[in-house]
Biotite code that builds the C-alpha atoms (Angstrom):
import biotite.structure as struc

atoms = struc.array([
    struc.Atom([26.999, 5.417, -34.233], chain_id="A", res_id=1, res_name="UNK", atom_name="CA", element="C"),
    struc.Atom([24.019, 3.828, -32.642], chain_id="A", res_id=2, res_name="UNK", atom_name="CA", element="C"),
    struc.Atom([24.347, 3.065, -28.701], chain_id="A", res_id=3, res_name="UNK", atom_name="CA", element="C"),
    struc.Atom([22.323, 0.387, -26.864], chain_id="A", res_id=4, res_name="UNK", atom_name="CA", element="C"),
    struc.Atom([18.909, 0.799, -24.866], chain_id="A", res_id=5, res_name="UNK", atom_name="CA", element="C"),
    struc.Atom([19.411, 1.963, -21.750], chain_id="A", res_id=6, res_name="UNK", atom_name="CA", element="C"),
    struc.Atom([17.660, 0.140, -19.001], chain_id="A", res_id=7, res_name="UNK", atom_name="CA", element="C"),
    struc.Atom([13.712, 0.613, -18.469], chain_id="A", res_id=8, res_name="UNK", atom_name="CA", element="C"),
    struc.Atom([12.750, 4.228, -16.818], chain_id="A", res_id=9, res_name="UNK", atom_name="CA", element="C"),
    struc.Atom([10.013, 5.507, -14.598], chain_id="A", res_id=10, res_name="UNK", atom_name="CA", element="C"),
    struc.Atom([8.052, 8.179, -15.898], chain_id="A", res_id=11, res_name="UNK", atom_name="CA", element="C"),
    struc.Atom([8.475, 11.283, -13.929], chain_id="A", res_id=12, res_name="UNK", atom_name="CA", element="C"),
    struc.Atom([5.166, 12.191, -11.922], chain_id="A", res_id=13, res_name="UNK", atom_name="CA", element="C"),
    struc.Atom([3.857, 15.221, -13.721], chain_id="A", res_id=14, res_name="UNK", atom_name="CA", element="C"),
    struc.Atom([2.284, 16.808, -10.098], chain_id="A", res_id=15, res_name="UNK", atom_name="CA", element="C"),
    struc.Atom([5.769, 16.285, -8.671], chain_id="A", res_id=16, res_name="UNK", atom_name="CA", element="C"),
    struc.Atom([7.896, 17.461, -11.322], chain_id="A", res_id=17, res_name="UNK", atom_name="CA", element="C"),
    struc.Atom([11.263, 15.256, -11.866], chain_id="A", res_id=18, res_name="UNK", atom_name="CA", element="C"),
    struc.Atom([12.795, 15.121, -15.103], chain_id="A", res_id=19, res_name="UNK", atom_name="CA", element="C"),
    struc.Atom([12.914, 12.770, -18.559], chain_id="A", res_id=20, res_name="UNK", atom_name="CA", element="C"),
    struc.Atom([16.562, 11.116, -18.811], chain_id="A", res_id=21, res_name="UNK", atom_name="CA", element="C"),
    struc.Atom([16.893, 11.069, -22.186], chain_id="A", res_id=22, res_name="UNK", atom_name="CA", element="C"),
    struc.Atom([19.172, 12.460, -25.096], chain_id="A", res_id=23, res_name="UNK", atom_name="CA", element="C"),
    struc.Atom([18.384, 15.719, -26.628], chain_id="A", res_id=24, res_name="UNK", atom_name="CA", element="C"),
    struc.Atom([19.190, 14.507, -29.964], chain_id="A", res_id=25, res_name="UNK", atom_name="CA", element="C"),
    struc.Atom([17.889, 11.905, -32.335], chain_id="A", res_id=26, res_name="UNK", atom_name="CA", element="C"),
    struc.Atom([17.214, 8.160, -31.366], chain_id="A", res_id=27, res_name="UNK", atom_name="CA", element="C"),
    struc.Atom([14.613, 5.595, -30.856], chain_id="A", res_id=28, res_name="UNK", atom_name="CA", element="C"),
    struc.Atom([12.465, 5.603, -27.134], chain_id="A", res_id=29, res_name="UNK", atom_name="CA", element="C"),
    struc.Atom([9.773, 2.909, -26.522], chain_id="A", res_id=30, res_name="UNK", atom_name="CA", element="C"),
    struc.Atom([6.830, 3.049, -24.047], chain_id="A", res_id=31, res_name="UNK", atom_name="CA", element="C"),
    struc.Atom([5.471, 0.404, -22.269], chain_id="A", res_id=32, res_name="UNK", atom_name="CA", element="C"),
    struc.Atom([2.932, -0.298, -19.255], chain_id="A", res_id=33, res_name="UNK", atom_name="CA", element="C"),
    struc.Atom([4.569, -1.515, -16.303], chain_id="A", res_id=34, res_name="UNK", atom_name="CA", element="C"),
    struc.Atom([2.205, -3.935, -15.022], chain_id="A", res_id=35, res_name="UNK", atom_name="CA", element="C"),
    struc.Atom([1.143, -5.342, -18.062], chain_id="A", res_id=36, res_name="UNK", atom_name="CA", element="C"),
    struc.Atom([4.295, -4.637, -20.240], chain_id="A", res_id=37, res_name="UNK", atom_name="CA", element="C"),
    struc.Atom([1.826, -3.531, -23.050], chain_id="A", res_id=38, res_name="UNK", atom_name="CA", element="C"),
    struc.Atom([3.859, -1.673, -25.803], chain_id="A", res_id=39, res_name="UNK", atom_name="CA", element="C"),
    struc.Atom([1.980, 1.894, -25.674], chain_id="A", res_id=40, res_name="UNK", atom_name="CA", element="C"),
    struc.Atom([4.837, 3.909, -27.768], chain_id="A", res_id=41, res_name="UNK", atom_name="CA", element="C"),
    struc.Atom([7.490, 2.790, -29.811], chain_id="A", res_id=42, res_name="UNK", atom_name="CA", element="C"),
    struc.Atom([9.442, 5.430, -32.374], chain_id="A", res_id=43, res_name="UNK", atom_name="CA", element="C"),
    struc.Atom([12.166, 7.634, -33.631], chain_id="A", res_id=44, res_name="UNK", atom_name="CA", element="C"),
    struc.Atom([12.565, 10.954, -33.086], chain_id="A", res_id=45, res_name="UNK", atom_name="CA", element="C"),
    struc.Atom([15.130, 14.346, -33.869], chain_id="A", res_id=46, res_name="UNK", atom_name="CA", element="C"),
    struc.Atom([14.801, 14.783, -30.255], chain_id="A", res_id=47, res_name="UNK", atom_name="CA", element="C"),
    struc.Atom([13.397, 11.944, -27.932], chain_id="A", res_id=48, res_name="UNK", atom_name="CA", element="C"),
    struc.Atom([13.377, 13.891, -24.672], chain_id="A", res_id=49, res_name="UNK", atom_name="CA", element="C"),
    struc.Atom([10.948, 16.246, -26.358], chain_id="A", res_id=50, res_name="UNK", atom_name="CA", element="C"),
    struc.Atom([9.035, 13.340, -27.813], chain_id="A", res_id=51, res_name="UNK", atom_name="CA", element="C"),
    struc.Atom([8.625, 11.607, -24.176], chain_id="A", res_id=52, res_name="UNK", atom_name="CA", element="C"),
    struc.Atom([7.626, 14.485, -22.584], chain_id="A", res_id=53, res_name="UNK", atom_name="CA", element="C"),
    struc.Atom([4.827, 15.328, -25.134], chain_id="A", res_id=54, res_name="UNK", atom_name="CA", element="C"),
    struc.Atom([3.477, 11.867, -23.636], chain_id="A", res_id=55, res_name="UNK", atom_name="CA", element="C"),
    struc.Atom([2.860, 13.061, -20.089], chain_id="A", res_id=56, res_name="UNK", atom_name="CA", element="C"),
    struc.Atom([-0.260, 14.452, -19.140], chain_id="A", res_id=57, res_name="UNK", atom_name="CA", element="C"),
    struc.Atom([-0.156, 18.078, -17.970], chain_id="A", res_id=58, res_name="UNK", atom_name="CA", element="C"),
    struc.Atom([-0.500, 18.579, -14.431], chain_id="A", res_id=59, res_name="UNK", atom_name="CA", element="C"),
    struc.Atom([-4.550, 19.831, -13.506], chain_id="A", res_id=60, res_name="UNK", atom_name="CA", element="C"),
    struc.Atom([-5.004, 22.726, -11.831], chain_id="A", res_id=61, res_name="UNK", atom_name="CA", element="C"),
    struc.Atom([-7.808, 25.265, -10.675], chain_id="A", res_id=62, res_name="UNK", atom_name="CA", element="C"),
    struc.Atom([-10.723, 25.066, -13.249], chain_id="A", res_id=63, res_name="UNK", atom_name="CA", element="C"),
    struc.Atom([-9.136, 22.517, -14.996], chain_id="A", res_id=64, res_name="UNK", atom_name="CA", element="C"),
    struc.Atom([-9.032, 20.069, -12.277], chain_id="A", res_id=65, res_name="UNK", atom_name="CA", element="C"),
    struc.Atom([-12.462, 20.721, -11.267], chain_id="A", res_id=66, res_name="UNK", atom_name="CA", element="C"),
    struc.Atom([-13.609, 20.574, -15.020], chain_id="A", res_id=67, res_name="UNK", atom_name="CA", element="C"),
    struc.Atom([-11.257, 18.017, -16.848], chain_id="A", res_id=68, res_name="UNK", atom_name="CA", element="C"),
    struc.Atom([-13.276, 15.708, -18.983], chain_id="A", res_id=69, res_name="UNK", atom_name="CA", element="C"),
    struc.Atom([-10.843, 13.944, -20.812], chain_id="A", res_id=70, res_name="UNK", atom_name="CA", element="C"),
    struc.Atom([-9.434, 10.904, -18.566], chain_id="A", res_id=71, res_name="UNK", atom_name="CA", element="C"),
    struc.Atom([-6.203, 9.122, -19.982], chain_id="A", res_id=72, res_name="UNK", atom_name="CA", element="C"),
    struc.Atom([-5.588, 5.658, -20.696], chain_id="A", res_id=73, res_name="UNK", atom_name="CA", element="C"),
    struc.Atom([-2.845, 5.270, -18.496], chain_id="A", res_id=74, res_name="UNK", atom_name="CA", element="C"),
    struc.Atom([-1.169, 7.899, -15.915], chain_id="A", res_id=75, res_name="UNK", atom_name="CA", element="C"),
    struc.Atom([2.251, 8.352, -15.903], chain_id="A", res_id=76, res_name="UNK", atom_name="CA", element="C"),
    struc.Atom([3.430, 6.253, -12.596], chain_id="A", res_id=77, res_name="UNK", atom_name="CA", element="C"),
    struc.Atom([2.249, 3.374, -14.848], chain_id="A", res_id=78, res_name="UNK", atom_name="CA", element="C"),
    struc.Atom([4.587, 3.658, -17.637], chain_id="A", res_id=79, res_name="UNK", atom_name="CA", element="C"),
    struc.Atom([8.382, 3.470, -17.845], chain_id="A", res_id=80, res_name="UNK", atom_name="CA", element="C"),
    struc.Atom([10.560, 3.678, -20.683], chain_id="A", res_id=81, res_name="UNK", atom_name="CA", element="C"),
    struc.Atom([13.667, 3.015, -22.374], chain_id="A", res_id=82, res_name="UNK", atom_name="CA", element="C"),
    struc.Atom([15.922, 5.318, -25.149], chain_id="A", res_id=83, res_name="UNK", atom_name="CA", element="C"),
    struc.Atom([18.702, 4.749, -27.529], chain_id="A", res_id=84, res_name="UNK", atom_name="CA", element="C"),
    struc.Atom([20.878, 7.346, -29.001], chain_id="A", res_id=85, res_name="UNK", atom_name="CA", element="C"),
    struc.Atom([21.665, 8.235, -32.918], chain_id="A", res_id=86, res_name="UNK", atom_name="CA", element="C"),
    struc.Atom([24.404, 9.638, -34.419], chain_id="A", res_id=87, res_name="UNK", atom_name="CA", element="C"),
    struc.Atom([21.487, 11.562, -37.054], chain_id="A", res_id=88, res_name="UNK", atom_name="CA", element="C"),
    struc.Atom([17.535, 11.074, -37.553], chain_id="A", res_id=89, res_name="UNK", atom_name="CA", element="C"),
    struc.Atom([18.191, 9.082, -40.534], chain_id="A", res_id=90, res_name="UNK", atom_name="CA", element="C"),
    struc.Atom([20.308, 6.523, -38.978], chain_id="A", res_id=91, res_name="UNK", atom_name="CA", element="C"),
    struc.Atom([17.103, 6.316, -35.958], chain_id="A", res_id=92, res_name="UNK", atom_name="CA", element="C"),
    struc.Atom([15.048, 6.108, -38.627], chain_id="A", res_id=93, res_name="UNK", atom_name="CA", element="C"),
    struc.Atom([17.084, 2.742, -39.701], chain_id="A", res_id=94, res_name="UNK", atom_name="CA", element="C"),
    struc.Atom([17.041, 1.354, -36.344], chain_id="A", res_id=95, res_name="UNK", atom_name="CA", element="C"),
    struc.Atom([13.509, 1.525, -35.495], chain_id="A", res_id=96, res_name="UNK", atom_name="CA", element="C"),
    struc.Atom([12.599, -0.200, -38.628], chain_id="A", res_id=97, res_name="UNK", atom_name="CA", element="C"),
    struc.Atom([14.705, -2.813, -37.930], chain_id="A", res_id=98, res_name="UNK", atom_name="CA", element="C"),
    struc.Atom([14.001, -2.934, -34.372], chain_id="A", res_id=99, res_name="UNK", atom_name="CA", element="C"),
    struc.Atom([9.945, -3.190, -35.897], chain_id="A", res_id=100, res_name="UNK", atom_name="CA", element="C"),
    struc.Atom([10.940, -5.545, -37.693], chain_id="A", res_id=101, res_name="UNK", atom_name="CA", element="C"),
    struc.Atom([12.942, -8.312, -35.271], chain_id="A", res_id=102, res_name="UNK", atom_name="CA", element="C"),
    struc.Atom([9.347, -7.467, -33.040], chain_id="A", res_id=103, res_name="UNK", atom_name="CA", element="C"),
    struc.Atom([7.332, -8.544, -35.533], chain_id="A", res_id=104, res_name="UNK", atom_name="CA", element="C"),
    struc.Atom([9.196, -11.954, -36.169], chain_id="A", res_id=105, res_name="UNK", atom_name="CA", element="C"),
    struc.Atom([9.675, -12.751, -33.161], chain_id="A", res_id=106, res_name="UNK", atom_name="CA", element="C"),
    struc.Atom([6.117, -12.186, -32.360], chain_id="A", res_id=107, res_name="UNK", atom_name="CA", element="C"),
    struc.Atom([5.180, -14.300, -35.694], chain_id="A", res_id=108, res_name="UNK", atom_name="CA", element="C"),
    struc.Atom([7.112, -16.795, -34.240], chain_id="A", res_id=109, res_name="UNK", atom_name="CA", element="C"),
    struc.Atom([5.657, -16.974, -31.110], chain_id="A", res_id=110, res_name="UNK", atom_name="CA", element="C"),
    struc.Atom([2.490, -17.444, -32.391], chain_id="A", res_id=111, res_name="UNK", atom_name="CA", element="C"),
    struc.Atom([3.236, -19.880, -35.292], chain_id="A", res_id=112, res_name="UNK", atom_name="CA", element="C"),
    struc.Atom([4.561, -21.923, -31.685], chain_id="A", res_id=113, res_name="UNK", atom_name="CA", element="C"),
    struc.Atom([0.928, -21.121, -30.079], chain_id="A", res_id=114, res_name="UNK", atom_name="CA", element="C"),
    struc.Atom([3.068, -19.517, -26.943], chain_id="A", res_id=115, res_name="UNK", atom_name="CA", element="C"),
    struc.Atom([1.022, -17.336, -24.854], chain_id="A", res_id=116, res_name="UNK", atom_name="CA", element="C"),
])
């Protein structure tokens, strides 16, 4: 049985710790920028809590703080996030493409209506 989205999350900050609410088992999570509300993740997953947190940066430390290169698009105090439980991966699986799929119309609609 598939539940509803929760409502939209922040990101925990990775420096401060804090935790990912999210199910442990399979479902669909979507990422988004908080000032813009720019899409930056949608998908399934077998486990979306381990998905999300795959997202956050690591925390810099020592060398790596003096020596880190590699800037990210976004930090993690810009983003929030939403989840929604599955019964099993395949029924996620179902969701998200359908879920995909109302986006897309709806966003072919809005266009076809030259909204902005």
């Amino acid at each position: 049985m598939v539940s509803s989205w929760v409502d939209w999350k922040p990101f925990p900050n990775p420096d401060h710790g804090g935790h990912i609410d999210a199910p442990f088992g399979p479902g669909v999570f979507e990422v988004r920028h908080t000032g813009t509300g720019e899409q930056i993740a949608f998908a399934h997953s077998a486990n979306v809590a381990q998905s999300l947190a795959i997202l956050l940066p690591k925390p810099a430390s020592g060398l790596r703080l003096l020596f880190a290169r590699k800037r990210t698009r976004y930090r993690s105090d810009e983003l929030e996030y939403r989840t929604c439980a599955a019964t099993t991966l395949d029924e996620a699986r179902t969701m998200a493409e359908r879920l995909r799929g109302r986006r897309e119309a709806y966003l072919r609609r809005r266009s076809a209506v030259g909204w902005s």
